[in-house]
N, C-alpha and C positions, 0 to 999 in steps of 0.2 A: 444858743445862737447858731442860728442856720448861715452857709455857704453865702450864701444871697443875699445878707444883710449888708446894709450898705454903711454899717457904721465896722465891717472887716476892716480888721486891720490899722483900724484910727484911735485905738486905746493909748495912747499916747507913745508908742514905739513900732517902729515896721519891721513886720519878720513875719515868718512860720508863726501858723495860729498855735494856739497851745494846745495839748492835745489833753491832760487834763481836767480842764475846764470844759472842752467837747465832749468828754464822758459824761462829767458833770452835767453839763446840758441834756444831754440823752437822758441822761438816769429821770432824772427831775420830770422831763416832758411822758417818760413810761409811767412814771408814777403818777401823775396828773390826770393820765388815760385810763388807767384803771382805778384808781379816784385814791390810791394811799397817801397816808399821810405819814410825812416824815418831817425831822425835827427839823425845823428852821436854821439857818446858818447866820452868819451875822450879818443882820439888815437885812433878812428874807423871811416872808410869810412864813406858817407852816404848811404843809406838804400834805394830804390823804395817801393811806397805805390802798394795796393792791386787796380787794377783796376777794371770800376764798371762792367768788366765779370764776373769776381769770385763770385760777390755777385749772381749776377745772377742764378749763377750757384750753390752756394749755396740753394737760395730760391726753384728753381726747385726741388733740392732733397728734401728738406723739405714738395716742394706740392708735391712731387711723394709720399714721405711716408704716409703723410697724407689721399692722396684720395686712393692707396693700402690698407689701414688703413678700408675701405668700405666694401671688400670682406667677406664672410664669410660662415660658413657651416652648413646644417641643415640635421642633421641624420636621417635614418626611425624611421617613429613613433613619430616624433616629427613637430613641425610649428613654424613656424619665425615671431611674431609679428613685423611690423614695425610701426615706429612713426616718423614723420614728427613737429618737434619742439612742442612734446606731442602728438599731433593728431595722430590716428589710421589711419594708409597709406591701407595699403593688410595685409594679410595672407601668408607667402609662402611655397611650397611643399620642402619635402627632396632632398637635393646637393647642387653644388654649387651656391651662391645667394651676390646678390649686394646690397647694398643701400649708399645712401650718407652718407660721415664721419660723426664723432659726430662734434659738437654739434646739427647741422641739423636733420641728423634722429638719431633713436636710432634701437638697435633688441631687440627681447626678447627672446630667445626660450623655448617652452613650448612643454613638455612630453605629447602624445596624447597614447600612451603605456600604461603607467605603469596604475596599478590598485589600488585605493587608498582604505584605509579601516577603515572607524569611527565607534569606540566602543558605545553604550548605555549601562548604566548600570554596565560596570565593565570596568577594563583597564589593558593592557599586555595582550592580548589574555588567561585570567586566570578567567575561572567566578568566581572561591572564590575572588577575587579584587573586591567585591561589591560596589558601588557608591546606595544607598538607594534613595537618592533623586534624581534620575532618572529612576531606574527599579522600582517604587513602583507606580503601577496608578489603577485607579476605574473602574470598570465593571458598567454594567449597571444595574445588580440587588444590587448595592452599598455593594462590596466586594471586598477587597484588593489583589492586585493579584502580582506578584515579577516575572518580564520580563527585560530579557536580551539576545541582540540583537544584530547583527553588520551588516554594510550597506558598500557594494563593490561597486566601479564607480570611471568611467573615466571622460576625456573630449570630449565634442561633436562638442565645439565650443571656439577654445581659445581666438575670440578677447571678448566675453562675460564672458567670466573668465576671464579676465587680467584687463579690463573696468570697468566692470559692478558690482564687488562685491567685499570689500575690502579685507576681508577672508571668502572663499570660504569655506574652509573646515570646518571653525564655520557655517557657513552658511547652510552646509549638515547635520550637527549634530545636528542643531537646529530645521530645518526640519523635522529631522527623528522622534525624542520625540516627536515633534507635532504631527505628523501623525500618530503615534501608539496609542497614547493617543486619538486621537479622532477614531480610529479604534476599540479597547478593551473598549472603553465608549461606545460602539452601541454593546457589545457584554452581553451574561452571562459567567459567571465563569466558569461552568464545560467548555461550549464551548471552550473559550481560553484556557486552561487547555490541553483539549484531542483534543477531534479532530477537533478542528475549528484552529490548530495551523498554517496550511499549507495556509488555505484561508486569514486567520489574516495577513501574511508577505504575500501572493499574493497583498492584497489591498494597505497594507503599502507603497508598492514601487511603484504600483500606485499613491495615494497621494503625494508619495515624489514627485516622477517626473512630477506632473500637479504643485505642487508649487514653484520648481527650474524653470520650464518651464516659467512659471508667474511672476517670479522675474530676467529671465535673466540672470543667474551663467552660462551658456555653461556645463551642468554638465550631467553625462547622469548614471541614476542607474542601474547597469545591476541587483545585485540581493540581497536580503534584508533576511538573517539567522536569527533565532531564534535561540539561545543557552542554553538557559534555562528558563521553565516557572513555578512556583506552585507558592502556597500561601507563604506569611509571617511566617517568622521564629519561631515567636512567638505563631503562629496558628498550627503549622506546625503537633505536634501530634493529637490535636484536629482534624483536615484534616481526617489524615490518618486514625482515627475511622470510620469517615462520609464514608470517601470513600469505606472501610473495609463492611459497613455495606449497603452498596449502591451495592458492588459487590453482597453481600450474597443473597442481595433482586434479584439480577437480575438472580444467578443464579437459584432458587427457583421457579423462574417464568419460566425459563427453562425447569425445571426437570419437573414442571407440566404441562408444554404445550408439552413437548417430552410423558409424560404420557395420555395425553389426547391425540395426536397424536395416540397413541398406542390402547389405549382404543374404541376411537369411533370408528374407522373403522370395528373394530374385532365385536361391538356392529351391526353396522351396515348392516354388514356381516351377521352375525348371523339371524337378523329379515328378511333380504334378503330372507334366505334360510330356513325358520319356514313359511313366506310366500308362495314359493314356494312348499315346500311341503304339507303345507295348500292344493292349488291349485292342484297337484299332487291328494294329497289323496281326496279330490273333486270330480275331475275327476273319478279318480279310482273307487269309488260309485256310482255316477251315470252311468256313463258306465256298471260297473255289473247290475246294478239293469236294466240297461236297458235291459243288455243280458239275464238276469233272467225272466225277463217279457216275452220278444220274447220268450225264448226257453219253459216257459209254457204254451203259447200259441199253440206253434207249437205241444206240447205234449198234450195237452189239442186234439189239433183235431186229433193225431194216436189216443188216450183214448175213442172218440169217435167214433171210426171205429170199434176198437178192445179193447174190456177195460177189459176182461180175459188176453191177451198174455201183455198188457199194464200195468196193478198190476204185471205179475210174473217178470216184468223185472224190476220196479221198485223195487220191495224186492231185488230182486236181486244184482243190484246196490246198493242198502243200505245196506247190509250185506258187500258185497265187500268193501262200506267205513269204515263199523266200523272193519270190524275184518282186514283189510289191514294193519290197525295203531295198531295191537295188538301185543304182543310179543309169544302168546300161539298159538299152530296148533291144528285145529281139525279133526281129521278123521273119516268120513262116516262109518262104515262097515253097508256094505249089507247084507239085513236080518235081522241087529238088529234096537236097539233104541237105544242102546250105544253107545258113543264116548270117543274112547280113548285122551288121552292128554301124548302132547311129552313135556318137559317142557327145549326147544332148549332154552332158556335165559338162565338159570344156566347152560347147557352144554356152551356155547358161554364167558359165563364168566367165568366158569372152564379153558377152553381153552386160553384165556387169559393170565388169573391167571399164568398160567403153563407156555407159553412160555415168560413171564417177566419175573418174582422169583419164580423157580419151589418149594424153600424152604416155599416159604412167609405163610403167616400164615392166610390170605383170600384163600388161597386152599383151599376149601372142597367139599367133594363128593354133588353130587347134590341131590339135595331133593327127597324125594319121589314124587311120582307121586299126583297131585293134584284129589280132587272128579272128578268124570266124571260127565261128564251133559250130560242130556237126554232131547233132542228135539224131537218134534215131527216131521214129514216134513208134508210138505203141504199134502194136500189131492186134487188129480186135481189139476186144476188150481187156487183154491180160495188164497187166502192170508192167512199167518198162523196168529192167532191173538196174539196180544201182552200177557206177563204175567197179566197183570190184567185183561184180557179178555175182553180188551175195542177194538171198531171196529176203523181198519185203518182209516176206511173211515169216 
């Protein structure tokens, strides 16, 4: 009796159908279908059993779901472990992909994508989350140093990740603290500290990846961050003294090698150019003294030809140097023995005076006229003789 019959519910009491007699029904109508026979109940035909098609045809659908059950999908970026009752079968690439149902084989798929990322030293992407007993390790001049780190990597090889290592990702973490700790134990302090930061995590990730390599993880480190490096908390102002006082020295040593920079050159310079003019003025002597020798030689032999016209020109010359550099004029007059004097210096600085500050008070009338001097002139050609009556010659 189906839902929809319209004699529901009117067996002589109203309620909830019976749920009994609904199997009953069910049962009866599968068996009809399949044409079995079954024993009659009271006041019912007999029944046809299920013929052995049906079952048949049952089992088929159940192997058809079963080995469908096989298919399955592997996305980019990922790989398809398969297992042959445990055993490691293939590897396979992204789409669609087969293997035999369970229990036979099994898949796995594993993410060749995503980028995984183990903390040293702190946890939550938060350096103040400190872990001490892993950021705290030794230098190799036996000083305590506070390093914290984090280490990025994928897979290279997933049936050696899936196989080969029970947890992988302890496996990387375990690694990593190794290998830093034996990296910053071949180092000093200031090194790890300043600038040996960058070579420190180059090596690091080296080491990781020659010991996953050697151990088999399929793990591959693309690249290995320092997040934070100094000394111990406890040290930590002591530190900053040292360091304080390690800058002051360095710049010190600056300021005097930028001075001495400065210095020697200009020193050098200088001796350069004392040198050469040493050599300059050398030259310059010698060279006169040579021209002076020639030229009294040369004078020596007119002197010898002519040694009357020879004296009048030398006087001559030698008057013209001294009195050339003189400030005072003398004038000849003919027929006497007196010589007037002009005294052109005070007129020259009168004139001056005047056209700067005609008021100034260095104006004044020029002096009288100085003594005159009375030379004798030559007599003939002889030389006139000096005031103390001593001979030229």
């Amino acid at each position: 009796m189906s839902l929809n019959d319209p004699q529901w519910g009117k067996r002589g009491r109203s309620g909830p159908p019976d749920l009994d007699e609904i199997w009953r029904n069910l049962n009866r109508r599968l068996s009809e279908m399949f044409g079995r026979t079954t024993p009659p109940g009271d006041g019912e035909p007999p029944r046809r059993s299920l013929p052995i098609g049906g079952v048949g045809l049952l089992a088929a659908l159940v192997l058809l779901v079963w080995l469908a059950s096989g298919f399955y999908i592997v996305d980019e970026g990922r790989r398809g472990i398969v297992t042959h009752f445990g055993r490691f079968t293939e590897a396979t690439q992204p789409g669609l992909r087969y293997h035999l149902p369970f229990p036979i084989e099994a898949v796995e798929v594993v993410d060749f994508s995503q980028v995984k990322t183990v903390e040293i030293g702190y946890r939550n992407s938060n350096p103040k989350n400190k872990i001490a007993k892993e950021s705290l390790m030794l230098t190799d001049d036996e000083n305590i140093i506070d390093i914290q780190f984090a280490v990025q990597y994928n897979l290279k090889n997933a049936a050696e990740y899936v196989f080969n290592a029970r947890k992988p990702d302890d496996i990387v973490a375990q690694v990593a603290a190794t290998a830093i700790s034996e990296v910053v134990g071949s180092r000093q302090m200031d090194f790890a500290l300043y600038e040996g930061r960058a070579q420190i995590a180059t090596e690091t990730e080296k080491k990781m990846q020659e010991m996953l390599d050697r151990y088999g993880t399929g793990v591959y480190v693309q690249k290995v961050t320092l997040q934070n490096t100094q000394p111990p908390e406890q040290v930590q102002a002591a530190f900053d003294d040292a360091v304080k006082a390690s800058q002051d020295r360095e710049r010190q040593k600056n300021e005097g090698q930028a001075y001495a920079n400065n210095v020697v050159p200009l020193a050098r310079g200088m001796a350069s150019r004392l040198l050469q003019e040493a050599d300059g003025y050398n030259a310059s002597v010698v060279q006169r003294a040579d021209g002076d020798a020639s030229r009294f030689k040369q004078v020596l032999v007119e002197y010898s030809k002519a040694p009357g016209v020879t004296r009048e020109r030398l006087y001559l010359d030698m008057m013209q140097s001294v009195l050339g550099n003189a400030s005072k004029v003398l004038i000849d007059q003919k027929g006497g023995n007196s010589l007037l004097y002009l005294p052109l210096d005070q007129l020259l600085k009168q004139t001056q005076a005047g056209s700067g500050s005609p008021t100034s008070a260095d104006a004044r009338p020029p002096a009288a006229p100085e003594a005159t001097v009375t030379l004798e002139p030559p007599r003939g050609r002889e030389l006139p003789r000096s005031r103390d009556r001593g001979d030229p010659r």
